[in-house]
C-alpha positions as CSV (number, residue, x, y, z in Angstrom):
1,X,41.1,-33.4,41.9
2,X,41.1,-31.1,38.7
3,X,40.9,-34.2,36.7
4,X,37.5,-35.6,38.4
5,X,36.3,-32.1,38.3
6,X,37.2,-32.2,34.6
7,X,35.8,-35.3,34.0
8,X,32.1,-34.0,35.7
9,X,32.4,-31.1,33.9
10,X,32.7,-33.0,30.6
11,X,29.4,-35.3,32.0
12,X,27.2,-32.5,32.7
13,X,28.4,-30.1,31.0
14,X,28.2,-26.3,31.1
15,X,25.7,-23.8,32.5
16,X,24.7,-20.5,30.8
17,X,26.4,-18.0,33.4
18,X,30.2,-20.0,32.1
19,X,28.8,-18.6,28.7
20,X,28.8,-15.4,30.0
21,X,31.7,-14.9,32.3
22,X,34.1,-17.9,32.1
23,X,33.7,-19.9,28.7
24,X,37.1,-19.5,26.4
25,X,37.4,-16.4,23.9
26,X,36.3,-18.4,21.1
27,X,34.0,-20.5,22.7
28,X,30.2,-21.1,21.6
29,X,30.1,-17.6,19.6
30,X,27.9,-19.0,16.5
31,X,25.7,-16.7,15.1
32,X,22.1,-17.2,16.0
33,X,19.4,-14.9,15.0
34,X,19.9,-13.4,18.4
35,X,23.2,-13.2,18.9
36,X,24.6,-9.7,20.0
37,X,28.6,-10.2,20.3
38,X,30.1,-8.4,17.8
39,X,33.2,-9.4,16.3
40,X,35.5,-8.8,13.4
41,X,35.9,-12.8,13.4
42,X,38.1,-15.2,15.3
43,X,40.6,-14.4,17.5
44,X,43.6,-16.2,16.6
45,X,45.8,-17.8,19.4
46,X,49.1,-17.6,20.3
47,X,50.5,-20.5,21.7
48,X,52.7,-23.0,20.2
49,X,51.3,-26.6,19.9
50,X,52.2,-29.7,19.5
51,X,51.4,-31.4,16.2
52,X,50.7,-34.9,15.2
53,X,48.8,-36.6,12.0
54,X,49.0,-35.0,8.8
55,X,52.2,-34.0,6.9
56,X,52.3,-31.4,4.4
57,X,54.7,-31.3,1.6
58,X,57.8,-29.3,2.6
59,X,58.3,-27.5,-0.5
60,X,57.8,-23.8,-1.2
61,X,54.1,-23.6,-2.3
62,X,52.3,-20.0,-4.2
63,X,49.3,-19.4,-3.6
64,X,47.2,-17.6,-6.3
65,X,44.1,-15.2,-3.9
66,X,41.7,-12.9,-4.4
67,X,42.7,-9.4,-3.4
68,X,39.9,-7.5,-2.3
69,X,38.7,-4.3,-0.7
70,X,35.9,-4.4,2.2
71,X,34.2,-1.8,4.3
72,X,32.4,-2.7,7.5
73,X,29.0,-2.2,7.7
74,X,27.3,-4.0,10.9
75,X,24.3,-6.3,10.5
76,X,21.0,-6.3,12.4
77,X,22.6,-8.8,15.4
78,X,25.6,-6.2,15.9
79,X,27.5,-8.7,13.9
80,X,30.4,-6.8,11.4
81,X,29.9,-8.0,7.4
82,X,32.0,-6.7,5.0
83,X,30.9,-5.0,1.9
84,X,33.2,-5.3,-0.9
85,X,34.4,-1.7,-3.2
86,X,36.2,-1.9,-6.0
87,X,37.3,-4.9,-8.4
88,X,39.3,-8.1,-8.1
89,X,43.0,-8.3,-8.6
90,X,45.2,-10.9,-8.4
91,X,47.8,-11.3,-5.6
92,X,50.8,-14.0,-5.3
93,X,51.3,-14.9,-2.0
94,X,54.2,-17.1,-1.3
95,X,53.8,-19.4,1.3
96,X,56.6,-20.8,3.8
97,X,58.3,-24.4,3.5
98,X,56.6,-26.8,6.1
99,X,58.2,-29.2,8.0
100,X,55.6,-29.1,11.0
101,X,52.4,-31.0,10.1
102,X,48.6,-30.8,10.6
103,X,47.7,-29.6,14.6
104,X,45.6,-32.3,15.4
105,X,46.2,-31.4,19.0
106,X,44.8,-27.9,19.7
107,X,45.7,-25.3,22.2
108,X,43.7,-25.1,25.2
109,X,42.5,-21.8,24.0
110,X,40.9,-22.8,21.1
111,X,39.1,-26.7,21.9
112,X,37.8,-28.1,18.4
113,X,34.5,-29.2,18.6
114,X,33.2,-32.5,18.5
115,X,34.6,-34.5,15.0
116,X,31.5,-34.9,12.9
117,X,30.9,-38.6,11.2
118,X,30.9,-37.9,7.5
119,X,28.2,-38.8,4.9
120,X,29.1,-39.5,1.4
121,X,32.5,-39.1,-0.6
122,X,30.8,-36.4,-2.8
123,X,31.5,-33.1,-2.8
124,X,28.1,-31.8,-0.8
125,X,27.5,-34.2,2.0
126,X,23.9,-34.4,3.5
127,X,22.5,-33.7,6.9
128,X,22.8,-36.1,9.7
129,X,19.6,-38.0,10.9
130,X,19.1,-36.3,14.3
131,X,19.8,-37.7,17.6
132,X,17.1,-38.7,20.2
133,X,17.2,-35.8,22.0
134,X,17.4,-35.2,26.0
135,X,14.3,-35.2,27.6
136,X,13.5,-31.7,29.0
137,X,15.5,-30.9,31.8
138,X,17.7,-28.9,34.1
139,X,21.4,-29.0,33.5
140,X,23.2,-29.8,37.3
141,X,26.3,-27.6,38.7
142,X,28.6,-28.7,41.4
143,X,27.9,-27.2,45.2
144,X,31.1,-27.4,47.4
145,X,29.2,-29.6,50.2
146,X,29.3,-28.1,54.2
147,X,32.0,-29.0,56.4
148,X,30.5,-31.6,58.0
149,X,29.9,-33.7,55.0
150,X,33.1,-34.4,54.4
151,X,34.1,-37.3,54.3
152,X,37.1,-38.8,57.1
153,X,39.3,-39.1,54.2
154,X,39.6,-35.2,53.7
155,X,38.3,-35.8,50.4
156,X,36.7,-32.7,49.0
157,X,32.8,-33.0,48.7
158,X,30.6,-31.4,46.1
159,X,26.6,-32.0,46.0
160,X,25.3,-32.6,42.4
161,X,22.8,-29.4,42.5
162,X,19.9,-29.4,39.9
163,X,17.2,-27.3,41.5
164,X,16.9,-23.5,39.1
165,X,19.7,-24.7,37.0
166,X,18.9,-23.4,33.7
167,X,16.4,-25.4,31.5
168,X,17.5,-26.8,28.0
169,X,14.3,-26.5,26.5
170,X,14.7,-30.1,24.0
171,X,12.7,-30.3,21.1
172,X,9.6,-32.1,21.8
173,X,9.3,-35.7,19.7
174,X,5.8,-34.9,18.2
175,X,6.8,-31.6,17.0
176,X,9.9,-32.7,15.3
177,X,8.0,-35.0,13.4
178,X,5.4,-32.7,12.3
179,X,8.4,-30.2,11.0
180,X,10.0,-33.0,9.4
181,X,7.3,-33.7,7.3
182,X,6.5,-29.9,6.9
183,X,3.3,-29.6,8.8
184,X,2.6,-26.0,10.9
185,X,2.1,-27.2,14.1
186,X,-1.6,-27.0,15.7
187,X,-1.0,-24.3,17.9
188,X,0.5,-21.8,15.3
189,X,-2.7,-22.1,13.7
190,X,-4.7,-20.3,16.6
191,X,-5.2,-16.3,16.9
192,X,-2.1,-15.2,19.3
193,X,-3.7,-14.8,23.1
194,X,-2.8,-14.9,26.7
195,X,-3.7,-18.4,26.6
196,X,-1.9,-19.4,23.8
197,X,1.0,-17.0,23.8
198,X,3.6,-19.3,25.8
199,X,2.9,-22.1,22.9
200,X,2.6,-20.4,20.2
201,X,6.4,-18.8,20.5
202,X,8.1,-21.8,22.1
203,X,6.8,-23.6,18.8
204,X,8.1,-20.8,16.8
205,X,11.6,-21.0,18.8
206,X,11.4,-25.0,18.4
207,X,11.3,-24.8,14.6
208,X,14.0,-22.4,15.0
209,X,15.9,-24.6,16.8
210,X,15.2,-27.9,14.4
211,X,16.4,-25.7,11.8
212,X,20.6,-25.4,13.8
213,X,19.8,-29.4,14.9
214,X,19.1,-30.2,11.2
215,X,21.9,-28.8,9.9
216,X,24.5,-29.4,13.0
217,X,25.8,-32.7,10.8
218,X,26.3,-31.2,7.7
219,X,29.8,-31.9,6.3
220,X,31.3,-31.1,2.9
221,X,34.3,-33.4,1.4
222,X,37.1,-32.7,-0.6
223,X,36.7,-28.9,-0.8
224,X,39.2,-26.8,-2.2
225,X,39.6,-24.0,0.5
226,X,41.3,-21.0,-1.6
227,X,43.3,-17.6,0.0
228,X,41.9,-14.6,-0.3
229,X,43.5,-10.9,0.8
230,X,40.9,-7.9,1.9
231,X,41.5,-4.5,3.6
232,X,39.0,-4.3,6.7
233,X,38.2,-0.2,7.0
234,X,36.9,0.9,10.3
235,X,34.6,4.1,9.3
236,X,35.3,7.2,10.6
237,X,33.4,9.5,8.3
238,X,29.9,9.8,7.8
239,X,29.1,8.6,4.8
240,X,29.6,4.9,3.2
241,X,32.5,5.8,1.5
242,X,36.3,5.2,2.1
243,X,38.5,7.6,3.8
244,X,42.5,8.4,4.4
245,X,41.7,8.4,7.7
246,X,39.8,5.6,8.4
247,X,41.8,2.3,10.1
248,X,43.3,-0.3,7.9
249,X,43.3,-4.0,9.1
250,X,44.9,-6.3,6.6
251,X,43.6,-9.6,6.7
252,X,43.8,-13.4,4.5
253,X,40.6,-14.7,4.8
254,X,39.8,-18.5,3.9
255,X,37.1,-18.8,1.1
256,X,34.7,-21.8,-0.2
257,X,31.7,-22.2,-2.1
258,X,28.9,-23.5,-1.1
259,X,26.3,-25.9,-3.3
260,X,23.9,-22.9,-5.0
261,X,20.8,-25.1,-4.4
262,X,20.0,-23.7,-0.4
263,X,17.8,-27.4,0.2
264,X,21.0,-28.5,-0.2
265,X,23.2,-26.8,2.5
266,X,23.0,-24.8,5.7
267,X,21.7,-21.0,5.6
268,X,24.9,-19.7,7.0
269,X,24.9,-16.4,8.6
270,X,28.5,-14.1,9.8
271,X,29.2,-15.7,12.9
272,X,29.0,-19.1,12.3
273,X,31.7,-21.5,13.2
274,X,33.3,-23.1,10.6
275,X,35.5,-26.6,11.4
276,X,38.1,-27.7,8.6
277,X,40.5,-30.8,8.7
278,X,42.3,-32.6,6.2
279,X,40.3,-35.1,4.0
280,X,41.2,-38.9,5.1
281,X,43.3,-37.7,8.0
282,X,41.2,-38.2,11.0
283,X,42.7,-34.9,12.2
284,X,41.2,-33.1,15.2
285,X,39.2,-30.2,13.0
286,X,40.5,-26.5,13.4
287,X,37.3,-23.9,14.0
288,X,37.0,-20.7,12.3
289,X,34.5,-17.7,12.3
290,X,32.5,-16.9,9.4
291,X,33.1,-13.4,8.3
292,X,31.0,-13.0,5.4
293,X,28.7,-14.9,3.0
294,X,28.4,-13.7,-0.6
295,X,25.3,-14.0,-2.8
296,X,24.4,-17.1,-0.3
297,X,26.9,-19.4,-2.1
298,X,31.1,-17.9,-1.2
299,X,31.8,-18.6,2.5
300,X,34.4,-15.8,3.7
301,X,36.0,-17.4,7.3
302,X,38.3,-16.1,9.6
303,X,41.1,-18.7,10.7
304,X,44.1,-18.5,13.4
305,X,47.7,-18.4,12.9
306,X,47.4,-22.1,13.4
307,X,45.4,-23.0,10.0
308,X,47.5,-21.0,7.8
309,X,50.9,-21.7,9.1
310,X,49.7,-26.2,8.0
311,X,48.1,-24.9,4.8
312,X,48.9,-25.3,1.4
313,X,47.1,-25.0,-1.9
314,X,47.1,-28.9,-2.9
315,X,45.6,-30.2,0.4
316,X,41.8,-30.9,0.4
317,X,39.4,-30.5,3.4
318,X,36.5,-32.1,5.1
319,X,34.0,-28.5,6.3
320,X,31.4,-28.8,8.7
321,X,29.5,-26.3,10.7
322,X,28.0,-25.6,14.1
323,X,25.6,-23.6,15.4
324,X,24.8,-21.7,19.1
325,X,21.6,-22.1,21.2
326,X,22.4,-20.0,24.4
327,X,20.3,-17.1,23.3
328,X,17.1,-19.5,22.3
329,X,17.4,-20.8,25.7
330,X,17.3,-17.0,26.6
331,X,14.5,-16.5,24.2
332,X,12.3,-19.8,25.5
333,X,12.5,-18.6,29.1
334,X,12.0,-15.1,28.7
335,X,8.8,-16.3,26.4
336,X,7.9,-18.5,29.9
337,X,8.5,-15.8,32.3
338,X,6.4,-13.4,29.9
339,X,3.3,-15.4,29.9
340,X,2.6,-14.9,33.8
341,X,-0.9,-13.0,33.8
342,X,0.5,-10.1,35.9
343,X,2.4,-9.4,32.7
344,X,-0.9,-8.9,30.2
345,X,-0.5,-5.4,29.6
346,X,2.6,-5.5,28.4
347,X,1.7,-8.4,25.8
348,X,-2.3,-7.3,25.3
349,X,-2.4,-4.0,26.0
350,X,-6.6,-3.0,25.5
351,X,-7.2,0.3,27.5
352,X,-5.6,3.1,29.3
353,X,-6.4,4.2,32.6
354,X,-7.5,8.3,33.1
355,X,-5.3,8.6,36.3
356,X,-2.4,7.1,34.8
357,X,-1.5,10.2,33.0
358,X,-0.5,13.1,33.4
359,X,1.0,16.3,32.0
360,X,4.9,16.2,32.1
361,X,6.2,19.3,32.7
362,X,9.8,19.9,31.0
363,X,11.7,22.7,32.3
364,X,14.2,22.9,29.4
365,X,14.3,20.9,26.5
366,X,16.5,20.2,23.6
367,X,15.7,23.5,21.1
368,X,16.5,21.4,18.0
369,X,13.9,18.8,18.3
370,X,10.6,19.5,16.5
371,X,6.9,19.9,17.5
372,X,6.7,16.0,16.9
373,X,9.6,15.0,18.8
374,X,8.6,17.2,21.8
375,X,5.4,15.9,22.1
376,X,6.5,12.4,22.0
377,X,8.8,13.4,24.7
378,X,6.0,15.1,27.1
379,X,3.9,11.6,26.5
380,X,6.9,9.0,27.3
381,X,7.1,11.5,30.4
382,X,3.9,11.5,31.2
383,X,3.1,7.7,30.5
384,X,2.9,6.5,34.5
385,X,3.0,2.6,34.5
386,X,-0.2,2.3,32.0
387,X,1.0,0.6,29.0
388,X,3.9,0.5,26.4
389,X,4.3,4.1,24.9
390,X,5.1,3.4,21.0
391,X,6.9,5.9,18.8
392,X,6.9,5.1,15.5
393,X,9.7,6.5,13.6
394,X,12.9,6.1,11.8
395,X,15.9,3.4,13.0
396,X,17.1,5.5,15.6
397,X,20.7,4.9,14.9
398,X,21.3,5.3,10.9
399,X,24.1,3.3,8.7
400,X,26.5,6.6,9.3
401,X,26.4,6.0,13.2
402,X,24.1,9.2,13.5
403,X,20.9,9.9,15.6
404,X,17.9,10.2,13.5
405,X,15.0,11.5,14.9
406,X,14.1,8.5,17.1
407,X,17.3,8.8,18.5
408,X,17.2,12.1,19.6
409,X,13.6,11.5,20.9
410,X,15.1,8.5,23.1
411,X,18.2,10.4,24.7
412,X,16.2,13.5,25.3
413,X,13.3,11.3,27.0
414,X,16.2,9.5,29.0
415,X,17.6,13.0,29.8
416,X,14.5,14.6,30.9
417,X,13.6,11.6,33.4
418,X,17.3,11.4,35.0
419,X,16.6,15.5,35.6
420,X,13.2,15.4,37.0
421,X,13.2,11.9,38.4
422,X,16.2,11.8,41.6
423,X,14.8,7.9,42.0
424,X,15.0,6.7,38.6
425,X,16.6,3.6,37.0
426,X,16.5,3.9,33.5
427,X,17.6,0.5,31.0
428,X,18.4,1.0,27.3
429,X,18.0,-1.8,25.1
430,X,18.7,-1.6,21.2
431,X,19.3,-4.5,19.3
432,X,23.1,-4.1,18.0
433,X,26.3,-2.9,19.8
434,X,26.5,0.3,17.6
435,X,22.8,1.5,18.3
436,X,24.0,0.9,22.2
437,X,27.1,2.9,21.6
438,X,25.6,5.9,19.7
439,X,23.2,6.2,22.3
440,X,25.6,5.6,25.1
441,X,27.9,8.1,23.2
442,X,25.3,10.9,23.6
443,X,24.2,10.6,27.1
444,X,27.6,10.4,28.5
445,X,28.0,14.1,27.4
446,X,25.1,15.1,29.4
447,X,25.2,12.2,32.6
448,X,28.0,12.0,35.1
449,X,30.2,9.2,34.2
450,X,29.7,7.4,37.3
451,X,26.0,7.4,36.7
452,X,26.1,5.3,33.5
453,X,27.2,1.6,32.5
454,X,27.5,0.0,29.5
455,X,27.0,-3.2,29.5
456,X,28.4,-5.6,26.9
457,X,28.6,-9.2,26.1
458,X,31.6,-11.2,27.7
459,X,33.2,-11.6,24.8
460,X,32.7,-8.7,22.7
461,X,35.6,-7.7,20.6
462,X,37.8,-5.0,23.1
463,X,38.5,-3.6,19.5
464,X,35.4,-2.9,18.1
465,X,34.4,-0.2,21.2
466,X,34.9,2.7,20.6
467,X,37.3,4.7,22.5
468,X,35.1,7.0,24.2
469,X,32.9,4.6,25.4
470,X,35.3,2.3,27.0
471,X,35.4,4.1,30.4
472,X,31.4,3.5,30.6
473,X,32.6,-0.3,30.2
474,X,34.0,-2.9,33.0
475,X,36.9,-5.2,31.6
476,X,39.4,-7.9,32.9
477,X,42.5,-7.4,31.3
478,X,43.9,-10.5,32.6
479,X,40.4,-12.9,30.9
480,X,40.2,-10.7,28.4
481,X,36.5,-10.1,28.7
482,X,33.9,-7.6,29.9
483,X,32.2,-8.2,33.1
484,X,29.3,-6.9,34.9
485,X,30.0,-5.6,38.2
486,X,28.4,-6.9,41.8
487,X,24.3,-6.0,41.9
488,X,25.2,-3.6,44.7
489,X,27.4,-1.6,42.2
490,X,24.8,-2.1,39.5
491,X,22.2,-0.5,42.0
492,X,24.3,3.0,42.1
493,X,23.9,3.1,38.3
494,X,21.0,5.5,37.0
495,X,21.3,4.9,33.3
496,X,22.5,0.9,31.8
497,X,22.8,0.5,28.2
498,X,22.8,-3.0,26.4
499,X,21.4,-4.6,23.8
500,X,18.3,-6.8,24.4
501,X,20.5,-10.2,24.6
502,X,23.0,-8.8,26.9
503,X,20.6,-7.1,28.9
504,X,20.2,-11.2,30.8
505,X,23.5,-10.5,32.0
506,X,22.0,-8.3,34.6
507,X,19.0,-10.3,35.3
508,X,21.7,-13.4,35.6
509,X,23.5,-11.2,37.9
510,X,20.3,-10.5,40.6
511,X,18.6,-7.6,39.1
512,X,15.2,-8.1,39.8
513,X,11.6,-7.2,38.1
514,X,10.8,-3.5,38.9
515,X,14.4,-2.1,39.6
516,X,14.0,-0.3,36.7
517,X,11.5,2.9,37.0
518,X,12.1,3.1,32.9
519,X,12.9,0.6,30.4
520,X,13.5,1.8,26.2
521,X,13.2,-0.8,23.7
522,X,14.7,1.0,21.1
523,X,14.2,-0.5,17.6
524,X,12.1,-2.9,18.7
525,X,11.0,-3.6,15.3
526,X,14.3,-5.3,13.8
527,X,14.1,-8.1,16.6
528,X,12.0,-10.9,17.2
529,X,9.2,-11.0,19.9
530,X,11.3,-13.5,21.9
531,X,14.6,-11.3,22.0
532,X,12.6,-8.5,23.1
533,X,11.2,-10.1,25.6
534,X,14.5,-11.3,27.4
535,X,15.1,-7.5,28.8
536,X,11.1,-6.7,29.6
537,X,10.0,-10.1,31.0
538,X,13.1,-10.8,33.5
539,X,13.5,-6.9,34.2
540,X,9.7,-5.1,33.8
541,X,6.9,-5.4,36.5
542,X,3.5,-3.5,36.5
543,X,4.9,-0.5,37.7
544,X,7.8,-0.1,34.9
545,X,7.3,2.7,32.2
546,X,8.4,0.9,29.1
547,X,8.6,2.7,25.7
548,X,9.0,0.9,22.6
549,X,10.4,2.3,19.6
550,X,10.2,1.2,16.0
551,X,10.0,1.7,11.9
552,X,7.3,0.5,10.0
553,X,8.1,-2.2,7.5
554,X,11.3,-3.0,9.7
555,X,12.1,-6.8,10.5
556,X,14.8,-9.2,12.0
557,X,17.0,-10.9,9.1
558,X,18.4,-13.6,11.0
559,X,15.3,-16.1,11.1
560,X,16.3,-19.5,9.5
561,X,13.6,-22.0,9.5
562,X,10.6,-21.2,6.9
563,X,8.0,-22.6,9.3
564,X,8.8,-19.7,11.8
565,X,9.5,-17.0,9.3
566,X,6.0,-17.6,7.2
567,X,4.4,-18.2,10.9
568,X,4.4,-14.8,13.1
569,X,8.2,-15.6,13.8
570,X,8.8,-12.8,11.6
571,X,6.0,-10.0,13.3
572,X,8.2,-8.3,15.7
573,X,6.8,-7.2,19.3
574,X,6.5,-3.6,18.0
575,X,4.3,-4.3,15.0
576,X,2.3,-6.9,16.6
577,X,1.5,-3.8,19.2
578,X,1.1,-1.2,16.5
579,X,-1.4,-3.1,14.8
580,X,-3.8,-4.0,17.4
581,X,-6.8,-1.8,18.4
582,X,-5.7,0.6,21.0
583,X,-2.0,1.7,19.1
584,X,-3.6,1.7,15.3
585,X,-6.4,4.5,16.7
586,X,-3.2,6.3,16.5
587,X,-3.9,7.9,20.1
588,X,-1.3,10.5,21.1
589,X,-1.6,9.2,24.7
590,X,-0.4,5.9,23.7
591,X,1.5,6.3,20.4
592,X,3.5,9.1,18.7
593,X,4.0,8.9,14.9
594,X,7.4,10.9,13.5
């Protein structure tokens, strides 16, 4: 039975809530411009395998690396990079005799993806024509069939279920050909409206997307992959500087370059996967994590025990890479769920209604915040289910982990509606881990424990949370994941924190439109319209006070395709807002201005 069910599982292959609660540790974590899942890299198994193919050399190899020095600093997706301090030196490291060889049969905690057909026996390989695609449509799950469907033989029997499986949103033919020949589709070149708003992003998404398909056959031959040692620093002080006390992780990360001419390779971001076997082998490839990529052209990658213990200096590889497309799923449905009508003026905002405000009265209020701050305070408060309230401010969570002035605006807005409000549901949304944390970090000191959750992505690094968070966090031990609880015991929460891609988790987990009295959008500006749209579309209705918060001049940096960037991919929901009509008369009942 578990090998039919293995076999279906292969044929249909697997649906978005696996992604989140099931798939394997180092499972489809690629770095998209809307991923969330923070990680130092790939984590490394630790099971023995069985080898095959391959043989290295059994004689005592050195190794010449790179010693280096890296901070972390954490990139707009909540992604760690690594910024390098100090010069290079050079370090020996002597590597062991071999008498295993190449693991062309991987562990079941680490599955290799698919092999990729090579190109050309130069050094830079070209991309792969791309396949016909799927035609648009649901992806089936298996549905244990009633009692009375089974068959005499006592067979188990499943139904093949399609109905609200989750879409997979295929390139359409006639737009891939108009991006392959570099032509701005038709409906990018009409103003952005109600009617056009569904196209005009899923074309945006869709050249997005042709961008990861494009590239998702790229191989490089016969590279040279070279050693090289780095400290990792976790920062504990408050400036960008480093410290005795900050923690050291010692680390050998795997380092290539890439062809300096970007037509001719992938724009690789940390996060990436990165798949490496032995040139003329046939080996099954070994996957690694980008770490880092240096001036666009020096791939840093994180590899398990299981690549270094097979390599040594002389062997050459085969690299290819692979991208995810879970989150522009995420990002085309909430787009489709967004363009309902009821849901107008959230997108279009025009007018405010008289009754729909009113004057918040704050009993006590934080003494340190200014005449600005308060005010925007008193207007989020008094903003009843009209439009989005905008504050337009500083990054509310700086590069030293610290509040600015947005920050404290948020918590203290959050803080006044949990104390004047005994009904309210409030959801936090920023667009990294750390923003979530910060702000998590600062309500928890004011908010009964048991009336706030944290909620991360499955597979968020356990490591990279901070301590004092944790006990606002749900995790299995034993799948070594975080997990969102049942919706009754996400009902009891008052305050959920997330960042806007892990905020589907609860709509995946039966939180509906309207539960929340109070959604924040905090930075609002450093993600695309799309991601922004995956926490208010699935978990906003008409009656949802939504505030969005933003800097002016502030974009995503994790757009790909040029088509999308130099086509409105780039304006982010807060600008597009604080341009229009009703947020640039620079009311204070609609818009505060720090």
């Amino acid at each position: 039975m578990s090998w039919f069910l293995a076999t279906l599982r292969r044929i249909i292959g697997l649906d978005d809530n696996q992604e989140e609660g099931t798939r394997l540790r180092n499972g489809n974590r690629g770095n998209n411009p809307y991923y969330d899942t923070p990680s130092r890299g790939y984590v490394p198994p630790t099971t023995t395998t069985t080898s095959r193919g391959y043989v290295p050399p059994t004689t005592t190899t050195t190794t010449t690396t790179n010693a280096r020095t890296y901070g972390r600093i954490q990139e707009p997706s909540g992604a760690y990079r690594t910024a390098p301090s100090g010069a290079y030196t050079t370090t020996q490291i002597p590597t062991q005799s071999y008498s295993n060889s190449w693991n062309s049969t991987p562990s079941v905690s680490t599955p290799p993806p698919p092999p990729v057909s090579s190109l050309s026996s130069s050094s830079f390989g070209t991309p792969l024509s791309s396949p016909k695609p799927h035609r648009p449509s649901t992806k089936p799950f298996l549905s244990l069939a009633p009692s009375n469907s089974t068959n005499p033989n006592s067979k188990t029997a499943y139904i093949l279920v399609e109905k609200d499986a989750s879409p997979i949103y295929a390139i359409p033919e006639d737009f891939k050909d108009s991006i392959k020949n570099d032509v701005v589709p038709g409906i990018l070149k009409r103003p952005l409206s109600p009617s056009t708003y569904k196209g005009y992003f899923e074309a945006l998404l869709y050249a997005e997307d042709f961008y990861l398909e494009k590239w998702d056959g790229f191989e490089m031959k016969n590279v040279t992959l070279e050693l090289e040692e780095a400290s990792i620093y976790k920062r504990k002080g408050k400036y960008n500087k480093k410290n005795l006390d900050d923690e050291k992780d010692d680390k050998v990360f795997v380092t290539f370059e890439l062809d300096s001419i970007p037509e001719r390779r992938p724009f690789l971001l940390s996060r990436d996967f990165v798949s490496v076997s032995p040139s003329g082998t046939g080996a099954e490839p070994l996957q690694g994590l980008i770490y880092r990529v240096v001036k666009s052209s020096r791939v840093l990658v994180d590899f398990g025990k299981d690549f270094h213990v097979q390599h040594h200096s002389a062997c050459k590889y085969n690299v290819s890479f692979s991208f995810n497309r879970v989150c522009l799923k995420r990002a085309h449905q909430a787009v489709a769920t967004a363009s309902d009508p009821l849901f107008r003026n959230f997108l279009f905002p025009d007018s405010i209604s008289k009754n729909s405000l009113l004057t918040a009265q704050l009993p006590s209020i934080d003494s340190n915040l200014d005449s600005h701050q308060i005010s925007a305070v008193r207007h989020i408060l008094s903003n009843q289910n009209a439009v989005p309230y905008l504050v337009e401010g500083p990054i509310a969570v700086d590069r030293s982990n610290f509040l600015s002035r947005t920050g404290f605006v948020v918590c203290e807005a959050v803080l006044q509606v949990y104390r004047t409000s005994p009904s309210c549901r409030i959801l936090i949304c920023a667009p990294t881990n750390k923003g979530c944390d910060v702000l998590t970090r600062r309500l928890r000191g004011k908010i009964p424990e048991s009336n706030i959750f944290r909620a991360n992505a499955a597979f968020r690094e356990l490591d990279g949370v901070p301590e004092d968070i944790l006990p606002s966090c749900l995790y299995k031990k034993e799948r070594e994941c975080f997990y969102c609880p049942s919706i009754h015991e996400l009902g009891k929460y008052k305050v959920i924190s997330s960042t806007f891609m892990s905020s589907f988790r609860l709509h995946n987990e039966g939180i509906t439109a309207g539960h929340f009295s109070h959604i924040f959008l905090v930075d609002a500006s450093s993600v695309i319209e799309p991601e922004a749209m995956v926490a208010l579309a699935n978990l906003a209705n008409e009656s949802t006070v939504v505030t969005v918060t933003g800097a002016p001049g502030n974009h995503s940096g994790w757009i790909r395709s040029h088509i999308a960037r130099q086509n409105g991919l780039l304006i982010s929901y807060f600008e597009r807002l604080r341009q229009s009509k009703l947020y640039d008369s620079l009311d204070p009942k609609v818009i505060t201005v720090l």
